[in-house]
N, C-alpha and C positions, 0 to 999 in steps of 0.2 A: 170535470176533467177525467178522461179514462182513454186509455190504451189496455189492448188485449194481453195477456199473460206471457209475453212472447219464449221465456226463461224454461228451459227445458229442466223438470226437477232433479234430473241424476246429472247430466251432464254437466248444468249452468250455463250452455251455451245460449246464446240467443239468433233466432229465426229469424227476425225482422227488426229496423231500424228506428220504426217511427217514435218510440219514444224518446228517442233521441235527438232526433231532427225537430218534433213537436217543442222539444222542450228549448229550441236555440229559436225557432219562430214566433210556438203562439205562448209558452205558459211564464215563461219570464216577462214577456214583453206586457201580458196584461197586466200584471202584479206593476212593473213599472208604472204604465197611467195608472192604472188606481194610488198609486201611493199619492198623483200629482193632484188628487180629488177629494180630500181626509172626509171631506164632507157628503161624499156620497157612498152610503153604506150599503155592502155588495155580500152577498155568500157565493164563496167557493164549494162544490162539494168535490172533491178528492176521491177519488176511490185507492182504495189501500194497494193494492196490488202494482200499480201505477206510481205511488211513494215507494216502494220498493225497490223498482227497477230503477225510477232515478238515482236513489243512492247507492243503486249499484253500479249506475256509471259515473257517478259524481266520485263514484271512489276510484271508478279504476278497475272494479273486475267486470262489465258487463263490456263484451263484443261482437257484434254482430257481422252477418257479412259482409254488408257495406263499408263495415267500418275495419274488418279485417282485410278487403282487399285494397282499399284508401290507403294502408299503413304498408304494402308491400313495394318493397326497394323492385322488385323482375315480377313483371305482371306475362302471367300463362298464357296460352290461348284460351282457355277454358275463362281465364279472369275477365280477358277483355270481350268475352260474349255477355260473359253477367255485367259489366256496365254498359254496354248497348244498351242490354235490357233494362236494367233500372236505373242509370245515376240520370235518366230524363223524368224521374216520376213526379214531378210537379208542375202546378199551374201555368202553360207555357204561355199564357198572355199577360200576366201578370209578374212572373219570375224568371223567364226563359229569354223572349222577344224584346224586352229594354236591354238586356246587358249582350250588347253585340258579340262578343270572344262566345257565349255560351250561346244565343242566336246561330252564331256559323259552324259550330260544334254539330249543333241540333239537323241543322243542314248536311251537314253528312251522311251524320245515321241516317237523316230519310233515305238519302241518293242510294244508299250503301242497304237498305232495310235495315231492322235489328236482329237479323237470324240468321247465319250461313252464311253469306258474302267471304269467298277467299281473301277478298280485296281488303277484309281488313289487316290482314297481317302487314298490309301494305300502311297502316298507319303510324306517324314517325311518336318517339316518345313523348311530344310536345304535346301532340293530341290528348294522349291518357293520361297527362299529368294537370294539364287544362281542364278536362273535362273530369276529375274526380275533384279538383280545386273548386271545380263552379258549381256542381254539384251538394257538394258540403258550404259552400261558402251562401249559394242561391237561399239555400233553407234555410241561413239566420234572417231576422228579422231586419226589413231595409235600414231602421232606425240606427239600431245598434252597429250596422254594416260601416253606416256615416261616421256615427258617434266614437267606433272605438278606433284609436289609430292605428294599430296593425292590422286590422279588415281593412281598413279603409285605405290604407297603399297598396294590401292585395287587390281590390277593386282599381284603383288609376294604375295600377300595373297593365292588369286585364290581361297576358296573355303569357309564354313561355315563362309558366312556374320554376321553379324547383322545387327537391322534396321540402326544403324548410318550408314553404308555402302550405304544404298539407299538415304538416305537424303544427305550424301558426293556426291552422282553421280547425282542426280537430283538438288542438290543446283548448280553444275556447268552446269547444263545445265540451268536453268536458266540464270546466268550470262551470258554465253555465248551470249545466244541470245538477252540481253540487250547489247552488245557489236558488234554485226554484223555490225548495221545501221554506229555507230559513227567509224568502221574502214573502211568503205566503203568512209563516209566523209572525213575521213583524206585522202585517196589518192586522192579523188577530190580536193580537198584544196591545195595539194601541187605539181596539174598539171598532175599525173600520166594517172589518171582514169577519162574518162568522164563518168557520170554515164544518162546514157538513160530511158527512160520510156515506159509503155506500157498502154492502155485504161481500168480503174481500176479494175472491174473485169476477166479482160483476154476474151473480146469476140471477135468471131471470126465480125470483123466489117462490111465487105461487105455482110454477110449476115443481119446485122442490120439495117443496111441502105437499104437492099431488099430480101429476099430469092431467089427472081430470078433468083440473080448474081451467083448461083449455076451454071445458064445450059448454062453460058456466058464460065464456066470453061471447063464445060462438056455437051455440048448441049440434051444426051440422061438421063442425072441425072434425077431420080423421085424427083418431089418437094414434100412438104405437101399441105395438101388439103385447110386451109387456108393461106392465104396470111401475111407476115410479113415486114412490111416496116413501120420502126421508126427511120428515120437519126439525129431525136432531139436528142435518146436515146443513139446515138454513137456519136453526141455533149458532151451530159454528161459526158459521159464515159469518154472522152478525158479531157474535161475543168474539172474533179474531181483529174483525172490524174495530170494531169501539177501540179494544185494547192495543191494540196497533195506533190509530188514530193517536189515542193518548201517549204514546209511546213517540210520534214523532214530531205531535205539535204542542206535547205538553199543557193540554186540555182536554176534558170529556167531550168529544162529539153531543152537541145537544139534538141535532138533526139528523135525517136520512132523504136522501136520491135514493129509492129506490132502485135496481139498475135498469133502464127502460123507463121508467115511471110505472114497472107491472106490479100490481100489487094485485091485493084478494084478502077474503074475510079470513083465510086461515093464515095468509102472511101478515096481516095484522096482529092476529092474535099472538104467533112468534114475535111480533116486535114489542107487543105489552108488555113480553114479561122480562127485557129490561129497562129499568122505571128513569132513568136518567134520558132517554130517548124522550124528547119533549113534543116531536113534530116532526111528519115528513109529507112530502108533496107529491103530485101526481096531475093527469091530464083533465080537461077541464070536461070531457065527453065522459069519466068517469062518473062526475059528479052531476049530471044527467041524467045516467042512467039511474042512479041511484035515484034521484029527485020524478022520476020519471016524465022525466019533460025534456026541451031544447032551450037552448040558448038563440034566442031570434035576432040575426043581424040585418042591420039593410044592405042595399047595395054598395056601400065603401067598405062595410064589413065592420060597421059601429055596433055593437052591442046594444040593445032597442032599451032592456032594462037587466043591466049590468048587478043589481041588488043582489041575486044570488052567489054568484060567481065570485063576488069581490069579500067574500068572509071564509074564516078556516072555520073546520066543522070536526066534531067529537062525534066518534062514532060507537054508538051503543053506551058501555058502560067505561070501554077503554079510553086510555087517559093519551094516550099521543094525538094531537090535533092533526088535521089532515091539512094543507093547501092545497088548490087547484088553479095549474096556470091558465092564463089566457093562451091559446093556444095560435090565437091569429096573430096577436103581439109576438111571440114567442118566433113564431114561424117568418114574423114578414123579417127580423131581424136573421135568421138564418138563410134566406132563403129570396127573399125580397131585396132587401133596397142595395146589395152589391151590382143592382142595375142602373141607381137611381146615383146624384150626385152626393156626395157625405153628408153636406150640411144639409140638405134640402130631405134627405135620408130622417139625422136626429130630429129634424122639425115636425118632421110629418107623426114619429113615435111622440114625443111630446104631446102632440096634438090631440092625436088619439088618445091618449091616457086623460090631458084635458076633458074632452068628448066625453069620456066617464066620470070624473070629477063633476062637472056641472049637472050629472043627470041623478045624484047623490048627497051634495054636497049639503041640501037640508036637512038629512039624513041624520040623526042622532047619535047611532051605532056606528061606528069606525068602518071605514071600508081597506081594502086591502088589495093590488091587485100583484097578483106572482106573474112573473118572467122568467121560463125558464129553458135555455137551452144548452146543445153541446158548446163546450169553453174553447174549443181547440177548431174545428172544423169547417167554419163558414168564410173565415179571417183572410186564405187562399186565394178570396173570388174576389175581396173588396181592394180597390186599390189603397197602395201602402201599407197592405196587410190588416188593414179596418183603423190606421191609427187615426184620420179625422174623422171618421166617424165617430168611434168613440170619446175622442177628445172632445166633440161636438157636442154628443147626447149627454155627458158628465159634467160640461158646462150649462146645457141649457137647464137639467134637473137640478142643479147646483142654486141658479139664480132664480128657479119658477119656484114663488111664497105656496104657491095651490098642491102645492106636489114634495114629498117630503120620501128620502130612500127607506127602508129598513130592514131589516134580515127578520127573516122568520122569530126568532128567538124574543126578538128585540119591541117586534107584533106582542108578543106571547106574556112578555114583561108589562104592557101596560096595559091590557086590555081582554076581557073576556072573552072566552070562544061561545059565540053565537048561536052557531050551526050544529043541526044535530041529525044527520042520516041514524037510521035502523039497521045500516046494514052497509060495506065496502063491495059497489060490484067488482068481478073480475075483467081485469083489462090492462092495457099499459098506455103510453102516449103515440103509439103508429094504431093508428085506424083503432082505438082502446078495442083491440084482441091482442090475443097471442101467435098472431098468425106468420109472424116472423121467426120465433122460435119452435114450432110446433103447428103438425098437420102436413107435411107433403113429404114423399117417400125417402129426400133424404135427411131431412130433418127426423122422421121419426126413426127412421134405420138406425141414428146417430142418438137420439135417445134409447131404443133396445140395446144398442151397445154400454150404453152409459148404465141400463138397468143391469145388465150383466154383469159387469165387473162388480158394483157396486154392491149387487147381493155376493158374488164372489167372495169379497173383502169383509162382510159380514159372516159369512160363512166360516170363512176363516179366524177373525177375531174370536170370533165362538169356539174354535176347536185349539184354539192358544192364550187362553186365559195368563195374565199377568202372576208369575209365582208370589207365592204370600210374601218371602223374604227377598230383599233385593240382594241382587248379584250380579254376575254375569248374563247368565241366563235372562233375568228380568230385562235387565238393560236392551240385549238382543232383540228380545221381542219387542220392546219399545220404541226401539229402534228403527226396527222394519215396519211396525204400524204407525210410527208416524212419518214413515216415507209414503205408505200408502198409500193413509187419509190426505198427508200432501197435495199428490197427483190427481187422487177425487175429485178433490175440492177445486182444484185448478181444471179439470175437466169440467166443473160444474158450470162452468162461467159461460156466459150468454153467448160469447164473440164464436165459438165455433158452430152455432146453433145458427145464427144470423148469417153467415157465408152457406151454407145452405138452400136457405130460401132462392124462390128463381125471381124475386125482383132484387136482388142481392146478387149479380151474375157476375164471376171474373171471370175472363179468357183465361183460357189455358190451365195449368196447373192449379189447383188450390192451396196454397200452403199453410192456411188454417185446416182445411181436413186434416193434412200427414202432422199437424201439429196436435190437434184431438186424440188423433190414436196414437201418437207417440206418447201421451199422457195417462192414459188409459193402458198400453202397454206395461209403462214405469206404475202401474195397478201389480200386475200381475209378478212383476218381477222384483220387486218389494217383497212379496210373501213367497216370492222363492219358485214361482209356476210359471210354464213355458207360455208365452204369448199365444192366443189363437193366431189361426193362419186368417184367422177374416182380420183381422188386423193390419195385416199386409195390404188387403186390397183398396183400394179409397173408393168413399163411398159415392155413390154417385149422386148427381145433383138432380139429374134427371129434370131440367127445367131448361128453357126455350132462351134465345139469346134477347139480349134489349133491342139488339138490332138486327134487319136482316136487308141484305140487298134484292134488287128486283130480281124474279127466280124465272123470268120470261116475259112473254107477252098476255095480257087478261081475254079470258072469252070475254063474247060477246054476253052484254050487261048489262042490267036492268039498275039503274041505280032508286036506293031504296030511304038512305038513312034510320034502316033501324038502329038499333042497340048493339045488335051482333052481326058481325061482319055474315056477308053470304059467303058461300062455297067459291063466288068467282075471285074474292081477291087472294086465294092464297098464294096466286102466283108474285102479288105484288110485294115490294120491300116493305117493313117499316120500323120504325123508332118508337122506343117511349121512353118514360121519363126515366131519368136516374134519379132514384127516389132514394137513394142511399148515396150521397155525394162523398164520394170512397166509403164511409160507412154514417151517413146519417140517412135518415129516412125523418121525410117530414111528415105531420099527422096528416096530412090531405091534399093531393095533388086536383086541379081542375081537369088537366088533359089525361088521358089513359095512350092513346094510340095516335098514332102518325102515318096512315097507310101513302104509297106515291107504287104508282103501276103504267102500264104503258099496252096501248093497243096499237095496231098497224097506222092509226093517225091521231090518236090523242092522248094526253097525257091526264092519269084519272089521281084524285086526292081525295082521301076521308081522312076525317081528324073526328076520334071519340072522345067524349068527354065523360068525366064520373058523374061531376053535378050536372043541372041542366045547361042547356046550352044557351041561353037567353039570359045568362047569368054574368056574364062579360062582355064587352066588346072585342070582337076574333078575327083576327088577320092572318092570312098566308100568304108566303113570300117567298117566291121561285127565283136563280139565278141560276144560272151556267156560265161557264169558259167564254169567253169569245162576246156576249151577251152584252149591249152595251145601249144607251147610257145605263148608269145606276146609281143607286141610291143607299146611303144609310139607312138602316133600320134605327129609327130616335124614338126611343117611348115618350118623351114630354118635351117641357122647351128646358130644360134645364142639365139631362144631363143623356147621354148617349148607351143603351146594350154593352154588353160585354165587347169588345172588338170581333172575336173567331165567332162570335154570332151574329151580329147584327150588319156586318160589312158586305157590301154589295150585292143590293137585290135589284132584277130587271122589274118585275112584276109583281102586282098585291094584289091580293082577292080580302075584300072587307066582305062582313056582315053587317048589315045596314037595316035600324028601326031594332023598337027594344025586344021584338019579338025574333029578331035574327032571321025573319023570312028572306028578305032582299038581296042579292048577292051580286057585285058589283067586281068587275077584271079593270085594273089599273096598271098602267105603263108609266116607267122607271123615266123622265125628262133631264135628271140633271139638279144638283143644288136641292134636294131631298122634296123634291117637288114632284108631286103624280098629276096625270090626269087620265080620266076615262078611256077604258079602250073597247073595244068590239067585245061583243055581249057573249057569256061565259057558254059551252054548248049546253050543258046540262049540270042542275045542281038541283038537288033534295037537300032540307035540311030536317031534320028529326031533333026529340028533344035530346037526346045525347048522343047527338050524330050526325057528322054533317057532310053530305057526296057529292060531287062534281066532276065535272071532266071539261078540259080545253083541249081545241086544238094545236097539234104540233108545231105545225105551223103560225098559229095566230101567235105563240108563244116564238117564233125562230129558232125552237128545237129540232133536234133529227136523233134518230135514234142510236148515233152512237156517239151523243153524249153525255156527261156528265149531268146532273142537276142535283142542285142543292135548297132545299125547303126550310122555311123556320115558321112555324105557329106562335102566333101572339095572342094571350090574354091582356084584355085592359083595364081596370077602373079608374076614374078619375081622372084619364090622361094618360097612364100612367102604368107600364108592362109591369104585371104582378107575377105572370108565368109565362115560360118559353118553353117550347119542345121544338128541336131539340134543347133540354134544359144547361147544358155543362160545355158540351165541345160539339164544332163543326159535324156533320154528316152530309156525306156525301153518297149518292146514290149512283152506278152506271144503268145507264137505260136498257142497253143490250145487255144480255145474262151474263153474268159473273157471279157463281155459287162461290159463297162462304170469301169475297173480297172485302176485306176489311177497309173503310173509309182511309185513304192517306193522308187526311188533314184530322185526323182525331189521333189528338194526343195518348200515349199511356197517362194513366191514374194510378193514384199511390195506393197506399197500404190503408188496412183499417188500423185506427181513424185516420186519416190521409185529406 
């Protein structure tokens, strides 16, 4: 569980909303089912900074701007542009499109855009009191929306609030999140739940300890141009951790989440040296490299011989045991089966762990398998907010004799550690590098900045040594350096690093960057020195958008399916994945790219792939306006795509035979039934690449239409991955530079 540091340290204001919102959707609501589960034992890991801000709004001092302009009696002009812009930021298929008052709400803003329309003044006060009610009210969890009776008559109200209505839906969010912490403690208290820790502002630590430990990841990583190495400063972090920890749940932390899962031999060695740390976990590609071998799966992506994988490991002489999750377990629950039906979802994760069980189970030595992902993030995508699923997979683990839960700690209690690497390599759980936090111009621009103040602040504490005697004086300086080190430490945190990177892309404004240098600011103004003026400017990301629409018509084209695109599609649109769904990024995507381009008579498609391309079975699916019959997109027989993706497709181009040579065009009949159509014009497939072009016509396109594409991975039956992976895109065939798709929803906040 982690949200970014949102808390400004001189002010106290707060920037953004999400842990607030998180905490009426995902974090209460899990502690709920687990408590309904005694028998199924879960570790939470908490990150400190994140207990912080709940109980700053559990008390009553934390505000944000959503929630300060939710609480105003005379909404501005200026107010009602910022709820255009944000009180839509959640999953509109999911939380938006069932509840009809917040459906026709949503309808407006489109008719109306979210930016400059005079016309909104034109809107009556029903509007912005509806729409800050549904807002706040959408993001608690559906459960509790039913369960408690004052949500639950604002809900069969549905529409012309008054203010009590926002003060009824924001007095329970308050509660709420003065309730998170102390249900977390009661499952530790009564054995279920270990609850683990992370280094208090979430930094990525092996780069605190060195920036170098980058190119130990990825030897060809650009560093920044100054040097960063402060392994006191990921002491802190740690020893603020633990003691915080124990200060809120009234036990030692016996674990660590690293943040990221990044670790390294010299953040190991900081975590040795305190001895009450029993264990912490990381990605299963780390422990790979270290082993120097792979983990060989077949094709459903069963582990062939799971024997390594499934034990913690002591590394060198150090006493903290390591786990390493499965990362495909890990990932099909983030990321996977919010396409698949709930129960047909927990059976298939059962299964799988089964699958390992039998291939072990003569085994003498204890096996062990971790699951580990973000708590907050994935919950959005699954209907009812993941509650059957979960209730499902907690029942079926519950009742399966072969299969037993247990927390790290609880491993550690009856059983030796096995495993013994020589050495922890450098990596984290996204692609095990560092390449999310470190390596492209703005990321390392924002680490020079971060070296700067930092020795700054060194410099300083040097030239203002603490007086022998205390007094005033002393106090003062103590004072001021520890407002400092404060804002340091809160700069140190990963989340500003990670908005950076360019597979990490927001439209428009960044408000993690002005939040980094507002931090790093509160450095300088601490010890008394005028802020640089480079602080003012934001830093640039200097990174290419996830999406682009079609920028013209393609020369004339040789299609190739290499690896790397030619020269000729740059005129064409395209998509890729959202590999950070608001802020997660999963260890390994199959698709990279989605190109759609248009010549004077055919419409051209490449879809890249990372792994081979022979490695799924790969469908695309063209639709347009007007374009008819059509068809659902159904990955199996059991449960249907997301809606905003999978709805309405004229046309399917399969890959066909397990070498993916064969390339077959299919027309849309009606009742999710295809059959064969006139023969593709041209199609190359490459191994991680695959080009064709149709006719405009064969397809009953014209060039000033719309079209909309969706790429399907399959195994088993069964859509493991889509691109586009999150929301609708929509492409116009005739040029439209820098048009943004009108069927793609905004996206929340990190974690969002």
């Amino acid at each position: 569980m982690h949200q970014p540091y949102y808390k400004d340290t001189e002010s106290g204001r707060y920037c953004l909303p999400w842990v607030r919102l998180h905490a009426v959707k995902d974090y209460l609501h899990l502690a709920e089912i687990m408590a309904d589960f005694p028998d199924i034992h879960q570790t939470l890991n908490v990150v400190p900074s994140l207990v912080e801000q709940l109980q700053d709004y559990g008390t009553g001092r934390a505000v944000d701007p959503a929630l300060a302009v939710s609480q105003k009696e005379k909404l501005s002009p200026a107010d009602k542009q910022y709820l255009l812009e944000n009180f839509f930021s959640i999953n509109w298929d999911r939380f938006v499109w069932p509840i009809p008052r917040y459906a026709q709400l949503t309808r407006v803003r489109e008719a109306l855009g979210s930016k400059g329309n005079p016309a909104t003044e034109l809107l009556s006060d029903a509007f912005w009191r509806d729409l800050i009610v549904w807002f706040n009210l959408a993001w608690v969890d559906p459960t509790a929306r039913a369960r408690e009776p004052r949500l639950r008559a604002l809900v069969e109200k549905g529409h012309d609030f008054d203010r009590s209505a926002v003060a009824t839906v924001l007095a329970y969010h308050r509660e709420t999140c003065a309730k998170v912490i102390p249900a977390y403690r009661r499952l530790a208290d009564r054995g279920q739940v270990e609850l683990s820790t992370t280094a208090y502002y979430h930094p990525i630590l092996p780069l605190l300890v060195e920036t170098a430990s980058a190119q130990e990841a990825r030897p060809e990583a650009e560093l920044p141009r100054l040097k960063f190495a402060f392994p006191e400063d990921a002491r802190a972090q740690l020893a603020q951790a633990l003691a915080y920890h124990e200060q809120a749940f009234g036990t030692t932390a016996r674990g660590i989440w690293p943040a990221e899962g990044a670790v390294s031999q010299g953040m190991l060695d900081v975590v040795a040296q305190f001895p009450n740390v029993r264990w912490l976990a990381t990605d299963e590609h780390i422990l790979a490299r270290a082993l120097g071998t792979g983990f060989d799966r077949d094709g459903f992506g069963h582990l062939n011989n799971p024997r390594a994988l499934c034990l913690p490991y002591r590394v060198g002489s150090l006493s903290p045991a390591v786990f390493f999750r499965d990362q495909t377990l890990s990932d099909r629950i983030g990321f996977v089966y919010h396409h698949m039906d709930s129960i047909q979802a927990a059976d298939d994760l059962v299964l799988r762990l089964l699958n390992i069980w039998q291939k072990v189970s003569t085994d003498e030595r204890p096996r062990v398998v971790s699951i580990v992902l973000d708590g907050e993030n994935c919950w959005e995508y699954y209907p009812n907010n993941g509650e059957e699923f979960l209730r499902a997979l907690f029942d079926r683990l519950r009742r399966e004799p072969r299969l037993k839960t247990v927390t790290p700690s609880e491993f550690l209690d009856r059983f030796d550690v096995a495993g013994r690497l020589p050495r922890l390599p450098t990596g984290s759980w996204i692609d095990s590098n560092l390449d999310t936090w470190i390596g492209e111009p703005g990321q390392n621009r924002a680490w020079d900045y971060l070296a700067l103040a930092r020795s700054r602040l060194a410099d300083w504490e040097r030239g203002n040594p603490l007086p022998e005697h205390p007094g005033f004086e002393s106090r003062t300086i103590q004072a001021r350096r520890d407002r400092a080190r404060h804002a340091m430490l809160v700069a140190e945190g990963s989340d500003w690093f990670w908005w950076y990177y360019s597979r990490n892309h927001l439209d428009g404004v960044n408000p993690f960057d002005a939040a980094f240098r507002q931090h790093l600011a509160n450095v300088y103004r601490a010890i008394g020195e005028r802020v640089p003026a480079w602080l003012d400017r934001p830093i640039d990301q200097q990174s290419l958008p996830r999406w682009k629409d079609v920028g013209g018509p393609m020369p004339s084209l040789a299609l190739s399916g290499d690896r790397q695109a030619a020269a000729g599609w740059v005129d064409a649109g395209y998509v890729e994945p959202d590999t950070s769904a608001g802020a997660m990024q999963r260890g390994a995507t199959f698709f990279r790219r989605l190109y759609v381009g248009i010549d004077q008579k055919s419409l051209y498609l490449r879809v890249e792939t990372v792994a081979g391309i022979d490695q799924h079975d790969l469908s695309i699916f063209v639709g347009a306006p007007g374009l008819s019959p059509r068809n659902d997109v159904v990955p199996n027989e059991i449960g249907a795509t997301d809606t905003a993706l999978g709805a309405g497709f004229a046309w399917k181009i399969d890959l066909v035979s397990p070498a993916g040579q064969v390339v077959t065009l299919s027309r849309a009949i009606g009742d999710e039934t295809w059959e064969r159509a006139d023969a593709i014009d041209d199609a190359i497939v490459g191994d991680a690449a695959i080009e064709l072009k149709v006719g405009l016509a064969t397809l009953g396109l014209d060039r000033e239409r719309e079209v909309r594409v969706l790429a399907t991975a399959m195994r088993e039956g069964q859509i493991v991955e889509t691109l586009p992976s999150r929301r609708r895109t929509t492409f116009q065939l005739s040029p439209a530079p820098d048009l943004r798709s009108p069927e793609a929803p905004p996206e929340g906040g990190r974690r969002a």
